[in-house]
C-alpha positions in Angstrom: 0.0 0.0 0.0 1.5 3.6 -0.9 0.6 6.7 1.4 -0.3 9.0 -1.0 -2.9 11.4 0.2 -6.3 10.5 -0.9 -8.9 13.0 -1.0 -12.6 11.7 -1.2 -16.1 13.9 -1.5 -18.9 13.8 -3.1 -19.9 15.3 -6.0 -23.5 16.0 -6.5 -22.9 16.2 -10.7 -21.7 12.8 -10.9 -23.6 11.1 -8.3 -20.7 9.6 -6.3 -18.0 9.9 -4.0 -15.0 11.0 -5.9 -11.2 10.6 -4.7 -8.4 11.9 -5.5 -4.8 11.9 -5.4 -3.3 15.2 -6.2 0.2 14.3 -6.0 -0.4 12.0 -8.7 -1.0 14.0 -11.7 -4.7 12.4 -13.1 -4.9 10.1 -10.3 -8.4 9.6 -9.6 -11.4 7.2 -8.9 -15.2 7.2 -8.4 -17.6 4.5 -6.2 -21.2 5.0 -5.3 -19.5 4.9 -1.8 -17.1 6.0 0.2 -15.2 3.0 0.6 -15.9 1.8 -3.3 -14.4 5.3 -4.4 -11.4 4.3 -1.7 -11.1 1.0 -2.8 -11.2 2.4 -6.2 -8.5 4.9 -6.0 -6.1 2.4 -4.3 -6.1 0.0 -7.9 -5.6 3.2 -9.7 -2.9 4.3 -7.8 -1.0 1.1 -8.5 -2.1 1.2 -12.1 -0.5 4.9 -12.3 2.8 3.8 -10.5 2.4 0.8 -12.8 2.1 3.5 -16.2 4.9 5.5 -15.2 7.2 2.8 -14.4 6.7 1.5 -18.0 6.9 5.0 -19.2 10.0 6.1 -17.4 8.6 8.7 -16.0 9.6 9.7 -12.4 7.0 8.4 -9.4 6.7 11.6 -6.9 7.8 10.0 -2.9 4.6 10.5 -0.9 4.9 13.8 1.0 3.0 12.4 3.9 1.1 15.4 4.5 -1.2 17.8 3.5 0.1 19.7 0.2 -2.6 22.4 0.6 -1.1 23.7 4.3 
């Protein structure tokens, strides 16, 4: 599991919980829960580490806190 922060809310437009992962550039996932959009995000996570890896493009270290404070 990677400790990238995950940021989940729900959006009214789509109908769903939405998270993201804004140090990860596109990272993102939906689920008509909160845990389904967790879930979600964590197999998209890996699929973007997965991407860039194949891409060699560089994988940001999780910053462990908020990036916003």
């Amino acid at each position: 599991m990677h400790r990238y922060e995950i940021i989940i809310y729900w959006s009214n437009e789509d109908s769903a919980f939405i998270a993201e992962v804004p140090e990860l550039k596109g990272c993102l996932a939906d689920g008509s829960t909160y845990k389904e959009a967790l879930i979600n995000v964590e197999q998209v996570i890996e699929e973007w580490i997965e991407t860039a890896k194949l891409l060699n493009r560089p994988i940001p270290e999780p910053k462990g806190k908020l990036i916003y404070a």
